[in-house]
Phi, psi and omega in degrees: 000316170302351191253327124001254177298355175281285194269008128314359219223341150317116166317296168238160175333305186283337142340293243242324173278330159255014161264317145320302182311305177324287203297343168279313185312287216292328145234098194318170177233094182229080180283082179274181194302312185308334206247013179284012153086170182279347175287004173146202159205133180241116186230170184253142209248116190244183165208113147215179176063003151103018204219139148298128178237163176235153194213114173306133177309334192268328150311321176273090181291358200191146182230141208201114157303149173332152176236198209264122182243141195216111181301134193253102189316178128082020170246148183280165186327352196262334199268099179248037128131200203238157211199108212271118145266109212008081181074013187224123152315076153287137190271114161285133206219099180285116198295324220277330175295344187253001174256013198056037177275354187108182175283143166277170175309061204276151184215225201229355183264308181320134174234156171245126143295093184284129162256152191212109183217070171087237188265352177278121171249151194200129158294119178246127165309105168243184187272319193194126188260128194255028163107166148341116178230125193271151171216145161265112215305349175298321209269358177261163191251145157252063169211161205269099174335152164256211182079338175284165154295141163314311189286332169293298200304300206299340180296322190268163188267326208174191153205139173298106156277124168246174136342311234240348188135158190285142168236102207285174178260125178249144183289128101327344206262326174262358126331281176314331171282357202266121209297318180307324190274330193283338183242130195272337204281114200273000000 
Protein backbone atom coordinates (compact mmCIF):
# COMPACT_ATOMS: atom_id res chain seq x y z
CA UNK A 1 0.00 0.00 0.00
CA UNK A 2 2.88 2.07 0.74
CA UNK A 3 4.21 1.75 -2.67
CA UNK A 4 1.07 3.06 -3.81
CA UNK A 5 0.58 5.88 -2.34
CA UNK A 6 4.59 6.40 -3.14
CA UNK A 7 3.56 6.73 -6.49
CA UNK A 8 0.93 8.75 -6.20
CA UNK A 9 2.86 11.00 -4.70
CA UNK A 10 5.24 11.27 -7.76
CA UNK A 11 5.62 14.90 -9.55
CA UNK A 12 5.60 13.40 -12.83
CA UNK A 13 4.60 10.41 -15.38
CA UNK A 14 8.21 9.84 -15.62
CA UNK A 15 8.73 10.31 -12.01
CA UNK A 16 6.46 7.44 -11.32
CA UNK A 17 7.98 5.11 -13.91
CA UNK A 18 11.33 5.40 -12.38
CA UNK A 19 9.82 4.69 -8.93
CA UNK A 20 8.55 1.44 -10.53
CA UNK A 21 11.48 0.53 -11.88
CA UNK A 22 13.49 1.42 -8.26
CA UNK A 23 10.77 -1.09 -6.72
CA UNK A 24 10.97 -3.95 -9.45
CA UNK A 25 15.00 -4.02 -9.24
CA UNK A 26 14.76 -3.95 -5.59
CA UNK A 27 12.50 -6.92 -5.83
CA UNK A 28 13.40 -9.17 -8.64
CA UNK A 29 10.72 -12.01 -9.86
CA UNK A 30 12.84 -15.20 -10.11
CA UNK A 31 10.98 -17.94 -10.98
CA UNK A 32 13.47 -20.97 -10.73
CA UNK A 33 12.18 -24.49 -11.19
CA UNK A 34 11.72 -25.24 -7.72
CA UNK A 35 9.36 -22.07 -7.09
CA UNK A 36 7.32 -22.62 -10.60
CA UNK A 37 4.53 -23.72 -9.00
CA UNK A 38 2.28 -26.40 -10.28
CA UNK A 39 1.46 -24.85 -13.80
CA UNK A 40 4.71 -25.61 -15.19
CA UNK A 41 7.87 -23.93 -16.29
CA UNK A 42 8.18 -21.97 -19.35
CA UNK A 43 11.47 -21.06 -21.14
CA UNK A 44 12.53 -19.93 -24.69
CA UNK A 45 13.87 -22.34 -26.59
CA UNK A 46 17.18 -20.75 -28.04
CA UNK A 47 20.09 -22.76 -30.52
CA UNK A 48 24.01 -21.97 -30.33
CA UNK A 49 26.85 -23.55 -30.08
CA UNK A 50 25.36 -25.97 -32.18
CA UNK A 51 23.10 -27.29 -29.17
CA UNK A 52 19.22 -26.03 -27.98
CA UNK A 53 19.08 -24.43 -24.89
CA UNK A 54 15.89 -23.35 -22.90
CA UNK A 55 16.92 -19.44 -21.26
CA UNK A 56 13.82 -18.72 -18.17
CA UNK A 57 11.09 -16.27 -19.68
CA UNK A 58 11.89 -13.76 -16.46
CA UNK A 59 15.46 -13.61 -17.97
CA UNK A 60 14.57 -12.27 -21.31
CA UNK A 61 13.31 -9.14 -21.64
CA UNK A 62 13.06 -8.95 -25.40
CA UNK A 63 13.49 -10.99 -28.44
CA UNK A 64 14.63 -9.28 -31.27
CA UNK A 65 16.13 -9.70 -35.17
CA UNK A 66 19.65 -8.36 -35.40
CA UNK A 67 19.05 -4.46 -35.75
CA UNK A 68 22.06 -2.48 -37.54
CA UNK A 69 25.24 -2.27 -35.31
CA UNK A 70 27.91 -0.01 -34.78
CA UNK A 71 31.02 -1.28 -34.05
CA UNK A 72 33.31 -0.25 -30.88
CA UNK A 73 36.93 0.10 -31.38
CA UNK A 74 39.89 -1.35 -29.19
CA UNK A 75 36.72 -4.59 -27.64
CA UNK A 76 37.24 -7.83 -28.21
CA UNK A 77 35.87 -10.04 -31.22
CA UNK A 78 33.00 -11.32 -29.24
CA UNK A 79 31.73 -7.90 -28.85
CA UNK A 80 30.21 -6.99 -32.11
CA UNK A 81 29.19 -3.21 -31.64
CA UNK A 82 26.20 -1.56 -29.88
CA UNK A 83 22.81 -1.24 -30.88
CA UNK A 84 20.15 1.68 -30.51
CA UNK A 85 16.88 -0.14 -28.87
CA UNK A 86 14.49 1.98 -28.18
CA UNK A 87 16.60 5.18 -27.18
CA UNK A 88 18.99 2.79 -25.43
CA UNK A 89 22.52 1.49 -26.25
CA UNK A 90 23.07 -1.89 -26.06
CA UNK A 91 26.33 -3.85 -26.44
CA UNK A 92 25.74 -7.26 -28.52
CA UNK A 93 27.52 -10.04 -27.62
CA UNK A 94 28.14 -13.22 -29.84
CA UNK A 95 27.61 -15.97 -26.93
CA UNK A 96 29.19 -18.60 -29.34
CA UNK A 97 32.21 -16.18 -29.76
CA UNK A 98 32.38 -15.46 -26.20
CA UNK A 99 32.47 -19.14 -25.30
CA UNK A 100 35.08 -19.89 -27.89
CA UNK A 101 32.96 -21.69 -30.33
CA UNK A 102 33.89 -19.90 -33.46
CA UNK A 103 31.51 -16.82 -34.51
CA UNK A 104 28.21 -17.15 -34.96
CA UNK A 105 26.17 -17.79 -38.14
CA UNK A 106 24.67 -14.86 -39.23
CA UNK A 107 21.76 -15.79 -41.19
CA UNK A 108 18.23 -14.46 -41.61
CA UNK A 109 17.09 -16.76 -38.44
CA UNK A 110 19.81 -14.96 -35.86
CA UNK A 111 18.07 -13.36 -33.07
CA UNK A 112 18.89 -11.31 -30.34
CA UNK A 113 18.24 -11.55 -26.46
CA UNK A 114 18.02 -8.63 -24.73
CA UNK A 115 18.95 -9.61 -20.96
CA UNK A 116 18.61 -7.97 -18.15
CA UNK A 117 20.68 -8.66 -14.86
CA UNK A 118 20.52 -6.08 -12.26
CA UNK A 119 22.48 -3.35 -14.05
CA UNK A 120 23.94 -5.37 -16.60
CA UNK A 121 21.99 -4.84 -20.00
CA UNK A 122 23.24 -7.10 -23.10
CA UNK A 123 21.90 -8.23 -26.81
CA UNK A 124 23.14 -11.66 -26.42
CA UNK A 125 23.62 -13.34 -30.39
CA UNK A 126 22.04 -16.70 -30.75
CA UNK A 127 21.81 -18.56 -34.10
CA UNK A 128 17.70 -19.08 -33.55
CA UNK A 129 15.07 -18.36 -31.23
CA UNK A 130 12.52 -21.62 -31.58
CA UNK A 131 9.62 -20.39 -29.60
CA UNK A 132 8.07 -21.03 -26.11
CA UNK A 133 8.89 -24.49 -24.48
CA UNK A 134 6.38 -25.60 -21.57
CA UNK A 135 8.14 -28.10 -19.29
CA UNK A 136 7.13 -30.50 -16.51
CA UNK A 137 8.50 -29.65 -13.19
CA UNK A 138 8.87 -33.41 -12.83
CA UNK A 139 11.23 -33.55 -15.70
CA UNK A 140 14.13 -31.66 -14.14
CA UNK A 141 17.45 -32.61 -13.53
CA UNK A 142 19.58 -30.03 -11.91
CA UNK A 143 22.73 -31.37 -13.52
CA UNK A 144 25.11 -30.03 -16.19
CA UNK A 145 24.73 -32.12 -19.41
CA UNK A 146 28.28 -32.92 -20.51
CA UNK A 147 30.03 -32.19 -23.71
CA UNK A 148 29.95 -28.43 -22.59
CA UNK A 149 33.06 -25.99 -22.32
CA UNK A 150 33.37 -25.39 -18.56
CA UNK A 151 32.66 -21.71 -18.85
CA UNK A 152 29.52 -22.60 -21.06
CA UNK A 153 28.79 -25.67 -17.98
CA UNK A 154 28.82 -22.85 -15.73
CA UNK A 155 26.00 -20.79 -17.53
CA UNK A 156 23.58 -23.71 -17.22
CA UNK A 157 21.71 -24.82 -14.05
CA UNK A 158 20.30 -28.07 -15.17
CA UNK A 159 18.15 -29.77 -17.84
CA UNK A 160 14.51 -30.37 -18.87
CA UNK A 161 14.16 -34.01 -20.08
CA UNK A 162 11.24 -33.78 -23.09
CA UNK A 163 9.62 -35.70 -25.62
CA UNK A 164 11.55 -34.06 -28.06
CA UNK A 165 15.09 -34.35 -25.58
CA UNK A 166 16.82 -32.92 -22.95
CA UNK A 167 17.43 -29.13 -22.91
CA UNK A 168 19.69 -27.83 -21.16
CA UNK A 169 18.46 -24.24 -18.99
CA UNK A 170 21.23 -21.81 -19.72
CA UNK A 171 21.45 -18.29 -17.10
CA UNK A 172 22.12 -14.92 -18.72
CA UNK A 173 22.37 -14.13 -15.25
CA UNK A 174 25.44 -16.00 -14.64
CA UNK A 175 26.52 -15.18 -17.48
CA UNK A 176 26.60 -12.01 -16.35
CA UNK A 177 28.39 -12.66 -13.24
CA UNK A 178 30.95 -14.11 -14.96
CA UNK A 179 34.27 -11.36 -14.69
CA UNK A 180 35.24 -12.27 -18.08
CA UNK A 181 31.99 -11.47 -19.95
CA UNK A 182 32.34 -7.75 -17.96
CA UNK A 183 35.64 -6.81 -19.35
CA UNK A 184 35.34 -6.04 -22.60
CA UNK A 185 38.24 -3.89 -23.82
CA UNK A 186 40.86 -5.99 -26.12
Amino acid sequence: MTNVLALKQQASAFEALRALDRMGRAHPLDLTVEEAGEAGWYGVGVRFAGRHFLVPMHEVAEVMPCPPLTPVPHTLDWVKGVANVRGMLIPIIDLEGFFELGPVNMSHLTRILIMRSGEVVAGLLVDEVLGLRPCDRETWLAQVPGGLKPELARCVSGVFRREDGDWPVFRPTRLAQNTRFMRVAA
